[in-house]
C-alpha positions in Angstrom: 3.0 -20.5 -0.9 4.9 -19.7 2.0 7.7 -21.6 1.6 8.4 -19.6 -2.0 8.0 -16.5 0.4 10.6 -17.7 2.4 12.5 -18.7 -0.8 12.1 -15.2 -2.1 13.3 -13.7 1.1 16.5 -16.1 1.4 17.4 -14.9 -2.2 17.1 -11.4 -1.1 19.4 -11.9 2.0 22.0 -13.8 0.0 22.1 -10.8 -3.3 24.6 -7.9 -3.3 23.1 -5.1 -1.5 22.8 -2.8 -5.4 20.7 -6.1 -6.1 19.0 -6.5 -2.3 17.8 -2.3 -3.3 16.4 -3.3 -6.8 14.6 -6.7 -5.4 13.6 -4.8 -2.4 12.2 -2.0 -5.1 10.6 -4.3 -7.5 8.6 -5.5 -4.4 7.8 -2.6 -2.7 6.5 -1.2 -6.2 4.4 -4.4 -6.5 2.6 -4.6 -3.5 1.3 -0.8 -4.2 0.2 -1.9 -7.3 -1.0 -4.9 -5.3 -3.0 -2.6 -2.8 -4.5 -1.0 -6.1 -5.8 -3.9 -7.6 -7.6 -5.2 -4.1 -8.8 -1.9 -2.9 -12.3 -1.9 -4.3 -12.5 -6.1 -3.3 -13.0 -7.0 -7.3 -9.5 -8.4 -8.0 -9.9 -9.1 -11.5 -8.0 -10.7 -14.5 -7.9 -7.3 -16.3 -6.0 -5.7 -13.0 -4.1 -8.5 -12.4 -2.8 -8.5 -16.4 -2.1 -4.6 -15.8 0.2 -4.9 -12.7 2.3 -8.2 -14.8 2.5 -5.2 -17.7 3.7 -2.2 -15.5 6.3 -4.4 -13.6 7.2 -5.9 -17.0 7.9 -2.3 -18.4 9.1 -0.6 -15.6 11.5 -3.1 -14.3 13.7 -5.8 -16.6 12.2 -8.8 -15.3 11.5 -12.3 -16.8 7.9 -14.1 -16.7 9.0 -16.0 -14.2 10.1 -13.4 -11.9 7.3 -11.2 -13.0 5.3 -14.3 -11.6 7.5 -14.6 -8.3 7.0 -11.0 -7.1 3.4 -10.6 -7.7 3.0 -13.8 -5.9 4.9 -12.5 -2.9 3.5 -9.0 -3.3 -0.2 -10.3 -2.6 1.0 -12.2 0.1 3.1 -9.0 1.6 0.3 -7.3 0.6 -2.9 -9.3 2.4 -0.2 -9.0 5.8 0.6 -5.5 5.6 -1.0 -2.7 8.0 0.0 0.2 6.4 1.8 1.1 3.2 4.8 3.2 5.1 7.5 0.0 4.8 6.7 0.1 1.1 6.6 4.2 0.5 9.6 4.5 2.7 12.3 2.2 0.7 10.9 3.7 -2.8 11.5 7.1 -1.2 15.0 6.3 -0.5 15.7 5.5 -3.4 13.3 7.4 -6.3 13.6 10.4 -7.5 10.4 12.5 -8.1 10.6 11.4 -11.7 10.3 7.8 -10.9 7.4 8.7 -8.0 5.7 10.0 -10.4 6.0 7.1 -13.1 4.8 4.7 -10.4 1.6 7.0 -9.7 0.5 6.7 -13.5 1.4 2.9 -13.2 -1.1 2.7 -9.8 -3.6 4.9 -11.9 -3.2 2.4 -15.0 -4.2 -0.5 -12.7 -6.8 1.3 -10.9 -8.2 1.8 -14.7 -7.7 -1.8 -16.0 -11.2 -2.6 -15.2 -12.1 0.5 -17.1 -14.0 2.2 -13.9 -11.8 3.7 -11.0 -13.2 3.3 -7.6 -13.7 6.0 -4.8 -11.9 3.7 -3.1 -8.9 3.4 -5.2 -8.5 7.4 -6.0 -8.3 7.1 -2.1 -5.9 4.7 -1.9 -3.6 6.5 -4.5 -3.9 9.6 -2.8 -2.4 7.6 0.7 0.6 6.7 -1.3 0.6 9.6 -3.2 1.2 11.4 0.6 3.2 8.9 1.5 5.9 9.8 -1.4 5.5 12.8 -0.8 4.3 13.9 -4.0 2.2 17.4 -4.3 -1.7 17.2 -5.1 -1.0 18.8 -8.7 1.3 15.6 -9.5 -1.5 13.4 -8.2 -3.9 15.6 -10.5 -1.9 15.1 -13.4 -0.8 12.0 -13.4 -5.2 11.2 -12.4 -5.3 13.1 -16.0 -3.3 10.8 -17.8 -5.8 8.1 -17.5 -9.0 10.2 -17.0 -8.9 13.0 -19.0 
């Protein structure tokens, strides 16, 4: 597993720095929607499934790669201390628009078991900071899924 992490990585260091941004973006998305899925420590097929579909419709990526990143993303994910080297690259680069789409896909993975923890509305409020999005985008986007 760690040698396809360092795999990964060498592929990011040898990609054309529009391509490093997008790799680096995919990933950083991921291993929030990573976070999600271990917050409440009941990683689950249904969350799992969830986070394959958001990357898959968020980002143009093949099964394989889909595979790839969330492979690395729970590896980045178990190491990480904080979720600041994530947040900080997709606020360099989003726009509010896309913060917000990647709030409703942390609430749809929070949601694929069909119960959101206290835990997890946490956890998406810490990111949600972190992006710097206001407390009535976190409200609505919570409304999406939870009405």
């Amino acid at each position: 597993m760690i040698a396809k992490l360092r795999h990964f990585i060498a592929t990011l260091t040898s990609a054309t720095s529009t391509e490093q941004d997008q790799v680096s973006l995919q990933l950083a998305c991921a291993v929030l929607l990573t976070e999600i899925m271990r917050a409440d420590g009941n990683s689950d097929d249904d969350e799992r499934a969830a986070i394959i579909a958001q990357l898959a419709q968020h980002f143009a990526l093949s099964k394989v790669e889909l595979t790839e990143i969330l492979t690395s993303a729970e590896l980045l994910s178990e190491q990480a201390t904080d979720f600041y080297q994530f947040t900080s690259k997709i606020n360099k680069n989003y726009t509010i628009n896309d913060k917000i789409k990647l709030l409703d896909m942390l609430w749809q993975v929070a949601n694929a078991d069909g119960e959101i923890s206290a835990i997890e509305q946490h956890t998406i409020r810490k990111i949600a900071d972190l992006l710097h999005l206001r407390h009535n985008e976190y409200v609505r986007s919570k409304l999406k899924i939870t009405p």
